[in-house]
mmCIF file as gemmi writes it, N, C-alpha and C atoms, coordinates in Angstrom:
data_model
loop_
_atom_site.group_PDB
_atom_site.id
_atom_site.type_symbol
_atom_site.label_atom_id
_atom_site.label_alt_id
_atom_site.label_comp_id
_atom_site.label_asym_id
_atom_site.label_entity_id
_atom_site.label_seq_id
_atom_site.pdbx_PDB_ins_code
_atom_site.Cartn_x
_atom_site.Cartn_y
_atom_site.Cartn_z
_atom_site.occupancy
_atom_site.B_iso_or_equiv
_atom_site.pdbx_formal_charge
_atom_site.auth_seq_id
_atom_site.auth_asym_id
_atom_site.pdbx_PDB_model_num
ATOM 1 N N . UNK Axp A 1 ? -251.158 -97.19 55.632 1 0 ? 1 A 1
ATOM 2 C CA . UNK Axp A 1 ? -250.488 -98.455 55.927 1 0 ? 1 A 1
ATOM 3 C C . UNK Axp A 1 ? -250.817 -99.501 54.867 1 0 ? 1 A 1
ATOM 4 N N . UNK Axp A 2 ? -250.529 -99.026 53.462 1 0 ? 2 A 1
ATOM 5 C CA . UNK Axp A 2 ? -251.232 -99.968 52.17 1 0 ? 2 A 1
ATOM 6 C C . UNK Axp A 2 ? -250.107 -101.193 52.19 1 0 ? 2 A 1
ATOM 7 N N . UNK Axp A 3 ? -249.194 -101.032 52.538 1 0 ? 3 A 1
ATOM 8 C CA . UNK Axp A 3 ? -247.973 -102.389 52.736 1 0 ? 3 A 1
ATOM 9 C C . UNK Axp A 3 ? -247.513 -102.585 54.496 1 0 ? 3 A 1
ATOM 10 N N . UNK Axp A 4 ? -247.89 -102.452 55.326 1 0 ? 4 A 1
ATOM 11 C CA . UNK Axp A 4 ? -247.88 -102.107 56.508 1 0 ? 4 A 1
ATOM 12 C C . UNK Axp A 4 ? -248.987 -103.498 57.41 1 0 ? 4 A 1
ATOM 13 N N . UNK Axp A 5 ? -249.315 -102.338 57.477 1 0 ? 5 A 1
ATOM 14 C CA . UNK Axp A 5 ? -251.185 -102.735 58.205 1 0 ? 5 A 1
ATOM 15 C C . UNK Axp A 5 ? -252.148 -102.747 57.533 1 0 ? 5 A 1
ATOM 16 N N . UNK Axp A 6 ? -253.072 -103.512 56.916 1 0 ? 6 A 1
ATOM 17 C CA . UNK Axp A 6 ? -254.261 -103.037 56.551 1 0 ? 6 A 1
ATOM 18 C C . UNK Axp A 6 ? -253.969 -103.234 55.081 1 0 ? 6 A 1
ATOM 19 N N . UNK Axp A 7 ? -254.645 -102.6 54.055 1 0 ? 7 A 1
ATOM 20 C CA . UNK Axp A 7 ? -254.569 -102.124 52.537 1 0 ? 7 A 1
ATOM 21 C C . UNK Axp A 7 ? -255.372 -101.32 52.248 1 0 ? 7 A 1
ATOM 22 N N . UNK Axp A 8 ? -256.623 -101.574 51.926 1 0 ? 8 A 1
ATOM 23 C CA . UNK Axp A 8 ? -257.632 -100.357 51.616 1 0 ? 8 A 1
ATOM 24 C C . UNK Axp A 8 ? -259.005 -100.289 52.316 1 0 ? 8 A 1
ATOM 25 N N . UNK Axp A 9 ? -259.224 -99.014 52.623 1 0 ? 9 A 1
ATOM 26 C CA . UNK Axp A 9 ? -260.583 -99.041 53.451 1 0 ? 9 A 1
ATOM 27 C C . UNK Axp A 9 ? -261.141 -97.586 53.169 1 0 ? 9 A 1
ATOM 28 N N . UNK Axp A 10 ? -262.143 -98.038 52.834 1 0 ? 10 A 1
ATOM 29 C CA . UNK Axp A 10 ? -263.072 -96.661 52.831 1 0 ? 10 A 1
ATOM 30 C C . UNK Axp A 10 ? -263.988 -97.384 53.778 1 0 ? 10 A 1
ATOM 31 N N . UNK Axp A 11 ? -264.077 -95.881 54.619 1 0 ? 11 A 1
ATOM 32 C CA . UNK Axp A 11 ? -264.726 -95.96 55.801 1 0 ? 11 A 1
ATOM 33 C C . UNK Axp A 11 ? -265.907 -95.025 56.196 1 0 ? 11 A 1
ATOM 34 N N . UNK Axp A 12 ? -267.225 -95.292 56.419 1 0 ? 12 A 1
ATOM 35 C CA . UNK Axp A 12 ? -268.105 -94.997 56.393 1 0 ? 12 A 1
ATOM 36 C C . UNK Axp A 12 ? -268.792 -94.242 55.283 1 0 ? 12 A 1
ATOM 37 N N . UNK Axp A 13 ? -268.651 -94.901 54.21 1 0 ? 13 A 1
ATOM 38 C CA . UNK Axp A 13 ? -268.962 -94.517 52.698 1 0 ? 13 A 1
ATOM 39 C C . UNK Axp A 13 ? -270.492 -93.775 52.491 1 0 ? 13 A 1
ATOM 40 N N . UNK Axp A 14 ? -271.269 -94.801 52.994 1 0 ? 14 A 1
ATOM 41 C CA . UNK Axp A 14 ? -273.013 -94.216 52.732 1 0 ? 14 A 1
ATOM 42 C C . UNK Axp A 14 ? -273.092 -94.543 55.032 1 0 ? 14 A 1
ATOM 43 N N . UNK Axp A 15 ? -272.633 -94.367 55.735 1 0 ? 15 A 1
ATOM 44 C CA . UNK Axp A 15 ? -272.946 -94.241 57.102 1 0 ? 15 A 1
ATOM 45 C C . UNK Axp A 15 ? -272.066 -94.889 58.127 1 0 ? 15 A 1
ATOM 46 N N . UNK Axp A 16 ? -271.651 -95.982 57.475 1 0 ? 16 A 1
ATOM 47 C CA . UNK Axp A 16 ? -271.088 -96.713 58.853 1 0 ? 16 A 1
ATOM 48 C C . UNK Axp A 16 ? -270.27 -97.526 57.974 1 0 ? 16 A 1
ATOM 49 N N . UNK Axp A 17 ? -268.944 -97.984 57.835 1 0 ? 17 A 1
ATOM 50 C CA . UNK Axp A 17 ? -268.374 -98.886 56.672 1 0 ? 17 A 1
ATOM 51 C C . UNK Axp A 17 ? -268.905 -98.495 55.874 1 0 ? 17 A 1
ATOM 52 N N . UNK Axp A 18 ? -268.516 -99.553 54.454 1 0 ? 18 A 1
ATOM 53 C CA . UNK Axp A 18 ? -268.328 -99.508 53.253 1 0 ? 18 A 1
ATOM 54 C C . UNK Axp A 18 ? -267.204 -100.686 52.308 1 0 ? 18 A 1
ATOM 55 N N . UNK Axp A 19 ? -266.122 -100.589 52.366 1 0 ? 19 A 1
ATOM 56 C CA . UNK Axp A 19 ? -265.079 -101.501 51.987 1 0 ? 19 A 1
ATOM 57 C C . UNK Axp A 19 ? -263.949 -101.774 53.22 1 0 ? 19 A 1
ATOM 58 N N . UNK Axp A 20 ? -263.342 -102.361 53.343 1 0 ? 20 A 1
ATOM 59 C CA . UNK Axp A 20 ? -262.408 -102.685 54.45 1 0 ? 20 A 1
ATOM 60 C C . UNK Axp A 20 ? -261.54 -103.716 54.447 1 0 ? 20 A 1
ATOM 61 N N . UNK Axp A 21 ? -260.293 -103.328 53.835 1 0 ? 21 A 1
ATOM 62 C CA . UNK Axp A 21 ? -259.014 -104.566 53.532 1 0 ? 21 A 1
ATOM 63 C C . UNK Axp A 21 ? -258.226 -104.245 55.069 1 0 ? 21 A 1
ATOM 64 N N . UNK Axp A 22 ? -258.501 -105.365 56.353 1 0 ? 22 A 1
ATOM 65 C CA . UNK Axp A 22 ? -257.95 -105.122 57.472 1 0 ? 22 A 1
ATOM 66 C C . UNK Axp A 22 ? -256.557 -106.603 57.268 1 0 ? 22 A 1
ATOM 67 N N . UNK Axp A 23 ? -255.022 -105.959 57.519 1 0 ? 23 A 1
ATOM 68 C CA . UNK Axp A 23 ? -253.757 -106.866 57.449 1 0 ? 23 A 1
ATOM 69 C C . UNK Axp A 23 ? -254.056 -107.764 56.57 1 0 ? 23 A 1
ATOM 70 N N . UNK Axp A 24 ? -254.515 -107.493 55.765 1 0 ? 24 A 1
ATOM 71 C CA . UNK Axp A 24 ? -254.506 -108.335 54.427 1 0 ? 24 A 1
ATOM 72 C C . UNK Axp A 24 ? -253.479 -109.58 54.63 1 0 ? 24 A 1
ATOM 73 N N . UNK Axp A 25 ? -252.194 -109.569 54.654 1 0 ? 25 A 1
ATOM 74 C CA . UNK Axp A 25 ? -251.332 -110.401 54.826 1 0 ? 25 A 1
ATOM 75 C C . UNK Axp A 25 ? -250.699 -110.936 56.15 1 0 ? 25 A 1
ATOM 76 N N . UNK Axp A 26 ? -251.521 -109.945 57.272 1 0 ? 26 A 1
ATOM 77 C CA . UNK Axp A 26 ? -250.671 -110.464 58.591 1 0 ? 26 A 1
ATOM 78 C C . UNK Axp A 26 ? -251.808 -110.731 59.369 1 0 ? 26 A 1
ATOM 79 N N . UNK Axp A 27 ? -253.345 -110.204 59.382 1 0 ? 27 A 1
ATOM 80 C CA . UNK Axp A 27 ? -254.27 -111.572 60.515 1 0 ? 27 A 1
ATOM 81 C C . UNK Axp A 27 ? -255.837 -110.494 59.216 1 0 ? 27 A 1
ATOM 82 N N . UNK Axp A 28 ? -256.472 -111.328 59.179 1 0 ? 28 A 1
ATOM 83 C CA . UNK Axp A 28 ? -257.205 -110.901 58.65 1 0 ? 28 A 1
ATOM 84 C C . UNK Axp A 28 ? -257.741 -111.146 56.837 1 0 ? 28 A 1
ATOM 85 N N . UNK Axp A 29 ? -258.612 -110.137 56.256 1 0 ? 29 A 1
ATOM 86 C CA . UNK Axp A 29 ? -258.44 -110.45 54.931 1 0 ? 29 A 1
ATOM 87 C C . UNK Axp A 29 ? -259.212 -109.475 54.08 1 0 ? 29 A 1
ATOM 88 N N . UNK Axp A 30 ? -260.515 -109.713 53.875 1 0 ? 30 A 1
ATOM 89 C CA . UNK Axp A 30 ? -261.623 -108.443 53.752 1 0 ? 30 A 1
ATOM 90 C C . UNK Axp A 30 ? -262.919 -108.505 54.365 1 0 ? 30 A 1
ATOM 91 N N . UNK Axp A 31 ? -263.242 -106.89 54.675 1 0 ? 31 A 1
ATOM 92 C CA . UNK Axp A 31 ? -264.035 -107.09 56.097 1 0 ? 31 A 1
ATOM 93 C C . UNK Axp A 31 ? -264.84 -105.926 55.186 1 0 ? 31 A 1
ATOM 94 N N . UNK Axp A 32 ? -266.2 -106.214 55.026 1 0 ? 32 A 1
ATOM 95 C CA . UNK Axp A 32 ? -266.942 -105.254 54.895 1 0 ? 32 A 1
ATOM 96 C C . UNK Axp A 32 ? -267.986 -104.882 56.249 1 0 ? 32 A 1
ATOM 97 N N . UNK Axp A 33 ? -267.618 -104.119 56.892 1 0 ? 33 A 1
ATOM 98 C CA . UNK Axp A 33 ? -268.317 -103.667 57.767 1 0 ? 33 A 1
ATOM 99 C C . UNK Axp A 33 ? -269.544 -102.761 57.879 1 0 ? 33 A 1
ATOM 100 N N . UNK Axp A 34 ? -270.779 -102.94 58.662 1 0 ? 34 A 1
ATOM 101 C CA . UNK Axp A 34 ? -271.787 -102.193 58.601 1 0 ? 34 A 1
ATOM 102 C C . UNK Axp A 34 ? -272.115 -102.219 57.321 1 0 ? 34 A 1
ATOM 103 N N . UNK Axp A 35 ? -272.143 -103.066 56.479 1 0 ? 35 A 1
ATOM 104 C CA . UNK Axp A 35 ? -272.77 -102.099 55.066 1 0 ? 35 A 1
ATOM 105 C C . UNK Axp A 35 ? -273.97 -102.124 54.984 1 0 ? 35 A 1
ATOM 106 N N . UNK Axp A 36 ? -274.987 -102.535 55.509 1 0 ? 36 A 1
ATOM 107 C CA . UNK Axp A 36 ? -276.377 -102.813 55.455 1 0 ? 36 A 1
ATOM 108 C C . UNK Axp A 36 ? -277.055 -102.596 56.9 1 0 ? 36 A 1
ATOM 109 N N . UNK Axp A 37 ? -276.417 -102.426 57.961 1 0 ? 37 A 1
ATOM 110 C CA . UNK Axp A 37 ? -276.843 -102.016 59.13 1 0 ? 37 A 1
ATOM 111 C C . UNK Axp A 37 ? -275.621 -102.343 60.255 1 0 ? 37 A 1
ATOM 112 N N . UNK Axp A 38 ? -275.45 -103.766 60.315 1 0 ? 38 A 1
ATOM 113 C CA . UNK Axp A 38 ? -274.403 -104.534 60.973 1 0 ? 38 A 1
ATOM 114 C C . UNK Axp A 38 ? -273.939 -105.494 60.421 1 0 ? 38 A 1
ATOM 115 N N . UNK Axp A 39 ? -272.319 -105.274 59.747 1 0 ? 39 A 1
ATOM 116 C CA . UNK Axp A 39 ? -271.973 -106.773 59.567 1 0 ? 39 A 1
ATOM 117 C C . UNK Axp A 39 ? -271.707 -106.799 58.066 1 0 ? 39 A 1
ATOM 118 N N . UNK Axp A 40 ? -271.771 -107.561 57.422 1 0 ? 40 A 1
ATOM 119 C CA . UNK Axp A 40 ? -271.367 -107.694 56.196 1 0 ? 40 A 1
ATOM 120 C C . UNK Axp A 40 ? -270.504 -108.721 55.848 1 0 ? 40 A 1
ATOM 121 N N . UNK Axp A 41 ? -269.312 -108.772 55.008 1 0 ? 41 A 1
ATOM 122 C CA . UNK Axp A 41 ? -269.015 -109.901 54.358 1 0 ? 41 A 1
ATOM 123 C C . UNK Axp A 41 ? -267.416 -110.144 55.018 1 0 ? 41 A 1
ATOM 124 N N . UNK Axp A 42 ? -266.907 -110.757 56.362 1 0 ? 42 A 1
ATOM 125 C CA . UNK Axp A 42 ? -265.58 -110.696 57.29 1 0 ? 42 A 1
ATOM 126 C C . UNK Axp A 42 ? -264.749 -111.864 56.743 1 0 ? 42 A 1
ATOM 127 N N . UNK Axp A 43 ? -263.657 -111.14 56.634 1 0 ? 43 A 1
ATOM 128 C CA . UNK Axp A 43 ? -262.859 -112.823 56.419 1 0 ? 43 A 1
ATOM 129 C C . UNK Axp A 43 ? -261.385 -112.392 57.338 1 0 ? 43 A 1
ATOM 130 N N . UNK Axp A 44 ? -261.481 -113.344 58.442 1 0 ? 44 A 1
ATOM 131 C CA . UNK Axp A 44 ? -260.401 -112.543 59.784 1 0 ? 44 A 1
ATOM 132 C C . UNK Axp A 44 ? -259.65 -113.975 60.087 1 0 ? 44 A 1
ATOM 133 N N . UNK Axp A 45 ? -258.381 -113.908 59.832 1 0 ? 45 A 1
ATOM 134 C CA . UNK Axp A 45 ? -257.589 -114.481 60.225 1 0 ? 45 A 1
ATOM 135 C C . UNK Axp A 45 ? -257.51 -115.847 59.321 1 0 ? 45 A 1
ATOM 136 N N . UNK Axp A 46 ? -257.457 -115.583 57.572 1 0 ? 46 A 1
ATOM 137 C CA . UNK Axp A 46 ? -257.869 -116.53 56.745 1 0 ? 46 A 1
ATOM 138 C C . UNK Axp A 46 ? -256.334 -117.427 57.196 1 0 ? 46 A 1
ATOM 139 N N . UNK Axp A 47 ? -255.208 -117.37 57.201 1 0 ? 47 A 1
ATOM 140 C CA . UNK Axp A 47 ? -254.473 -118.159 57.248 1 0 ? 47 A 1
ATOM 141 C C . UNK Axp A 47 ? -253.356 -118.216 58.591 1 0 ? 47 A 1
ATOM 142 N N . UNK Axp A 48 ? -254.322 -117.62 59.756 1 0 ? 48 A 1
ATOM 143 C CA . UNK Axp A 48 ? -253.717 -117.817 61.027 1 0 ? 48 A 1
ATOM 144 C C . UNK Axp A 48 ? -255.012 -118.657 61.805 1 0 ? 48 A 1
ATOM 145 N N . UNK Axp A 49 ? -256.135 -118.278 62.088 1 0 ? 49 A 1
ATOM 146 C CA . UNK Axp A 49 ? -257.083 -118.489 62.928 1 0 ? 49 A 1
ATOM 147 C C . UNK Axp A 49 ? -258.486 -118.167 61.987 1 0 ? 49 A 1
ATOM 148 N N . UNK Axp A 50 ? -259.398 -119.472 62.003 1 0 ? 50 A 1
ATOM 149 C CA . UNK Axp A 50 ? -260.983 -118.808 60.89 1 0 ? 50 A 1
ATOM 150 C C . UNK Axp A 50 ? -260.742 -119.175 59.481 1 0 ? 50 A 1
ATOM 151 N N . UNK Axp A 51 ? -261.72 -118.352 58.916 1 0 ? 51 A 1
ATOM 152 C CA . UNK Axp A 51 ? -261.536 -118.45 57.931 1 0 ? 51 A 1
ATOM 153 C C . UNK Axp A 51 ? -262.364 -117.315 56.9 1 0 ? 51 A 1
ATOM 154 N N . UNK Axp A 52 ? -263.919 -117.79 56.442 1 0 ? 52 A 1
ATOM 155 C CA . UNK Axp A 52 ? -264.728 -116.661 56.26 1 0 ? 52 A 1
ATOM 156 C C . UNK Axp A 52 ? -265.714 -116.308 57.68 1 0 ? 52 A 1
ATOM 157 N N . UNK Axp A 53 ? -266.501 -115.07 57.536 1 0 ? 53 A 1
ATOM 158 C CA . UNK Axp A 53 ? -267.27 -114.732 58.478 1 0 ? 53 A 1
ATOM 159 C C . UNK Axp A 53 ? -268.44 -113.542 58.152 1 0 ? 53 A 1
ATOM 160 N N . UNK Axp A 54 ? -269.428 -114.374 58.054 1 0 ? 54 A 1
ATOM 161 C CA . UNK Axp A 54 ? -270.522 -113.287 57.8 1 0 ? 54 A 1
ATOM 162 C C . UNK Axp A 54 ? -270.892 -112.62 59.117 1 0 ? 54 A 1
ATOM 163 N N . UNK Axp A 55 ? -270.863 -111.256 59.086 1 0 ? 55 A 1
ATOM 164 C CA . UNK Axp A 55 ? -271.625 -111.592 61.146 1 0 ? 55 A 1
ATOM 165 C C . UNK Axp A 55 ? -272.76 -110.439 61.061 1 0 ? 55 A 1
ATOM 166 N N . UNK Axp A 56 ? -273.746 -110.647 61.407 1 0 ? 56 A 1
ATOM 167 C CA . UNK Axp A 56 ? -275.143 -110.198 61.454 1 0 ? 56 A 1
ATOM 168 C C . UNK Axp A 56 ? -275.353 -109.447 60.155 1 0 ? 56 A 1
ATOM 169 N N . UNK Axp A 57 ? -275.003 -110.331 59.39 1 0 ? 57 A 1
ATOM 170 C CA . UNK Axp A 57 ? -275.883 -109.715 57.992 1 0 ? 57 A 1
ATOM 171 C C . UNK Axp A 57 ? -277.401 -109.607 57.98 1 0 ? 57 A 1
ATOM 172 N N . UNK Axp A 58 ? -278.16 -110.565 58.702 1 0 ? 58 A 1
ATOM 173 C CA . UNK Axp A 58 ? -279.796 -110.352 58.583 1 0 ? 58 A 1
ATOM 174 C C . UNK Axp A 58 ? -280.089 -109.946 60.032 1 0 ? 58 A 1
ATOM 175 N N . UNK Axp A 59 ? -279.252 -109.712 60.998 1 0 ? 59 A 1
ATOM 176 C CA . UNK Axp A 59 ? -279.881 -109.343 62.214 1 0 ? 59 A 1
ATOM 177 C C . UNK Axp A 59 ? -278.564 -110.257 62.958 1 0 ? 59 A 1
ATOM 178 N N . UNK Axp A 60 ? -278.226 -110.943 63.637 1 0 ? 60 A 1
ATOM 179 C CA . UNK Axp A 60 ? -277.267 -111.234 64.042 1 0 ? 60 A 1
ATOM 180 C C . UNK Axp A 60 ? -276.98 -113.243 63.425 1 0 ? 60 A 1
ATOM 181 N N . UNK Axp A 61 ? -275.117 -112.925 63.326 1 0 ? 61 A 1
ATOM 182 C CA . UNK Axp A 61 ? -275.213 -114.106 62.352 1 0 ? 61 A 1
ATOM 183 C C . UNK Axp A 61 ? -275.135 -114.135 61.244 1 0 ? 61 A 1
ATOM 184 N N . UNK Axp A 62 ? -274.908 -115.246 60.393 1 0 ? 62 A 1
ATOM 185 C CA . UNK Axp A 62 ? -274.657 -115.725 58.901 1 0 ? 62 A 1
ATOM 186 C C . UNK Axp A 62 ? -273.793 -116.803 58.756 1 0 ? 62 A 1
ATOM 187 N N . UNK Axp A 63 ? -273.045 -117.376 58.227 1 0 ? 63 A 1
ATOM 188 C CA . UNK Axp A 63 ? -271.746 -118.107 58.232 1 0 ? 63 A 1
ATOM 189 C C . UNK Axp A 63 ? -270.801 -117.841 58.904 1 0 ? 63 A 1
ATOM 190 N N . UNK Axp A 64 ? -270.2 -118.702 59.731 1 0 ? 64 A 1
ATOM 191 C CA . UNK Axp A 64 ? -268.982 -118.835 60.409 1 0 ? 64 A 1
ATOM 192 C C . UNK Axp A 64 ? -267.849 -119.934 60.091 1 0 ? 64 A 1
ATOM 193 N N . UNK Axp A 65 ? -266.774 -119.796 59.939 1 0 ? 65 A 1
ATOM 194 C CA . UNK Axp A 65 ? -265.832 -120.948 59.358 1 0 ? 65 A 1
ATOM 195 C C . UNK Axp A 65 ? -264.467 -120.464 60.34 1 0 ? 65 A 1
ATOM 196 N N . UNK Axp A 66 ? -264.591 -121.135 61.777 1 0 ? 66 A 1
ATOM 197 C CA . UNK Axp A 66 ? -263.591 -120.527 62.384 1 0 ? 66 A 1
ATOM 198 C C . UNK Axp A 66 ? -262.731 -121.448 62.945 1 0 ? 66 A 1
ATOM 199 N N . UNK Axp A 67 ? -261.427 -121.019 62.651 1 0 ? 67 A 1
ATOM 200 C CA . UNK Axp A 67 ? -260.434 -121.995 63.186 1 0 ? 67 A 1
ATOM 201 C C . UNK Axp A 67 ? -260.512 -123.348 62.267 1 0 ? 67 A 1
ATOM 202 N N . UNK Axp A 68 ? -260.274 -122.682 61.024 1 0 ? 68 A 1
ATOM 203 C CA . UNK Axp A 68 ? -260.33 -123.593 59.74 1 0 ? 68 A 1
ATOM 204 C C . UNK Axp A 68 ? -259.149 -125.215 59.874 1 0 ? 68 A 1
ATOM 205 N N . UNK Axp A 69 ? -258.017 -124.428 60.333 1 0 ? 69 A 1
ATOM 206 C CA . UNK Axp A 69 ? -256.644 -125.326 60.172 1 0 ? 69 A 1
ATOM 207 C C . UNK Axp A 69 ? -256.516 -125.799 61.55 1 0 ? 69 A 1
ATOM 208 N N . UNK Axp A 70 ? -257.032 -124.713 62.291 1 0 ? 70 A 1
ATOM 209 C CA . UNK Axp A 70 ? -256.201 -125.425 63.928 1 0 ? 70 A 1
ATOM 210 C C . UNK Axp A 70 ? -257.48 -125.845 64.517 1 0 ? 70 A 1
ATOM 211 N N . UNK Axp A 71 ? -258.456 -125.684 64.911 1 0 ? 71 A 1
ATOM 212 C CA . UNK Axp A 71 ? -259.593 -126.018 65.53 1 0 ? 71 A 1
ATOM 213 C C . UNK Axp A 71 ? -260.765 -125.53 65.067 1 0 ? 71 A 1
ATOM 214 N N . UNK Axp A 72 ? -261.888 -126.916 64.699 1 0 ? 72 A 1
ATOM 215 C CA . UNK Axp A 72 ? -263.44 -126.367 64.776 1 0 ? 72 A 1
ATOM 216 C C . UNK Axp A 72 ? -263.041 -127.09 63.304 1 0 ? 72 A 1
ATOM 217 N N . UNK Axp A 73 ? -264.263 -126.369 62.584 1 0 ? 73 A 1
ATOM 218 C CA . UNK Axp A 73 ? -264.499 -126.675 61.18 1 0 ? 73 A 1
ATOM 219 C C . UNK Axp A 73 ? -265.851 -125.206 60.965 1 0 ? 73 A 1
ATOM 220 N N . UNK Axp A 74 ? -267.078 -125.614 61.044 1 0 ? 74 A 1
ATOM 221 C CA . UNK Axp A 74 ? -267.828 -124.852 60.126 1 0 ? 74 A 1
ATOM 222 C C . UNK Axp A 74 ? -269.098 -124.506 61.288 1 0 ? 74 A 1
ATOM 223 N N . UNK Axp A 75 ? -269.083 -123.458 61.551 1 0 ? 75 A 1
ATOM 224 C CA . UNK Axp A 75 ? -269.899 -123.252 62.34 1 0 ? 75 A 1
ATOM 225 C C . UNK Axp A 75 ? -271.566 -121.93 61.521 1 0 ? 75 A 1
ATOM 226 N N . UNK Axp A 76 ? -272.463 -122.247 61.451 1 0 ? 76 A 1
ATOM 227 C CA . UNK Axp A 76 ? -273.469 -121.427 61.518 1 0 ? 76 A 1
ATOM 228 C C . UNK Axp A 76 ? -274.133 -120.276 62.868 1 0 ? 76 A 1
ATOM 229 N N . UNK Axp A 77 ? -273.986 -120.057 62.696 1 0 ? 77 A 1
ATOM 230 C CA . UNK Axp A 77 ? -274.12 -118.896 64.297 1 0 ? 77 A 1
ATOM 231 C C . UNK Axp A 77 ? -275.559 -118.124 63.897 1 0 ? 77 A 1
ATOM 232 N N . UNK Axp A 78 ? -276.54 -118.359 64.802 1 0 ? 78 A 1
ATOM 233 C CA . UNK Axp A 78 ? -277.836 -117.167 64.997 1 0 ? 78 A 1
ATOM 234 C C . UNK Axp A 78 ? -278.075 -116.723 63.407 1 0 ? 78 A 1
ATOM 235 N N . UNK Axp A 79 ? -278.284 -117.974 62.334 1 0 ? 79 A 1
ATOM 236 C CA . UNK Axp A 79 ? -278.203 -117.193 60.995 1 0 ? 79 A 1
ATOM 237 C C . UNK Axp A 79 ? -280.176 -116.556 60.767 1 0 ? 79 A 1
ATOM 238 N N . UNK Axp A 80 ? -281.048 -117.439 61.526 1 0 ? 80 A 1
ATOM 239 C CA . UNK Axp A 80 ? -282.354 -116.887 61.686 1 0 ? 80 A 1
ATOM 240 C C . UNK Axp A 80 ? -283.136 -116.554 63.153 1 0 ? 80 A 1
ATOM 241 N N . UNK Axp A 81 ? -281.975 -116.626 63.905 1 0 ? 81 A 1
ATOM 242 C CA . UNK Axp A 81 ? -282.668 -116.288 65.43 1 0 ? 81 A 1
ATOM 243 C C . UNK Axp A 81 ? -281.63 -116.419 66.363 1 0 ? 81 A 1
ATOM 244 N N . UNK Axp A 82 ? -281.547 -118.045 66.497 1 0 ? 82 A 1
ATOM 245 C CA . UNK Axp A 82 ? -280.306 -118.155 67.769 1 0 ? 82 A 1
ATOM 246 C C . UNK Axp A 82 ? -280.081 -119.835 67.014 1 0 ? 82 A 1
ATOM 247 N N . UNK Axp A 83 ? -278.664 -120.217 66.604 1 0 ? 83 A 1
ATOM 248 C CA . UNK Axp A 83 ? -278.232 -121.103 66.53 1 0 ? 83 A 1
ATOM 249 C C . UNK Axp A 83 ? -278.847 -121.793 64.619 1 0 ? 83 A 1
């Protein structure tokens, strides 16, 4: 689904993810999943809903930027524990 759904994904490269282009153009953007245990480098819904999204890169958490255009602004989430 390289013009479809999605674009490119290699999937579970060294265990769990690896690279991950999820609707590139219709909700979403690039999602590296699991690459280090959980989480990695998300960018979901850059020009419908959000924006970037780290999510438990060190354990749970990293940057959150959600609901860039329609609601919120910049949120940090659990980037060293909780909040």
């Amino acid at each position: 689904e390289k013009n479809g759904k999605g674009g490119a994904l290699v999937y579970e490269k060294n265990g769990k993810g690896g690279a991950l282009v999820y609707e590139k153009n219709g909700k979403g953007g690039a999602l590296v999943y699991e690459r280090n245990g959980k989480g990695g480098a998300l960018v979901y819904e850059k020009n419908g809903k959000g924006g970037a999204l780290v999510y438990e890169k060190n354990g749970k958490g990293g940057a959150l930027v959600y609901e860039k255009n329609g609601k919120g602004g910049a949120l940090v989430y659990e980037k060293n524990g909780k909040g």
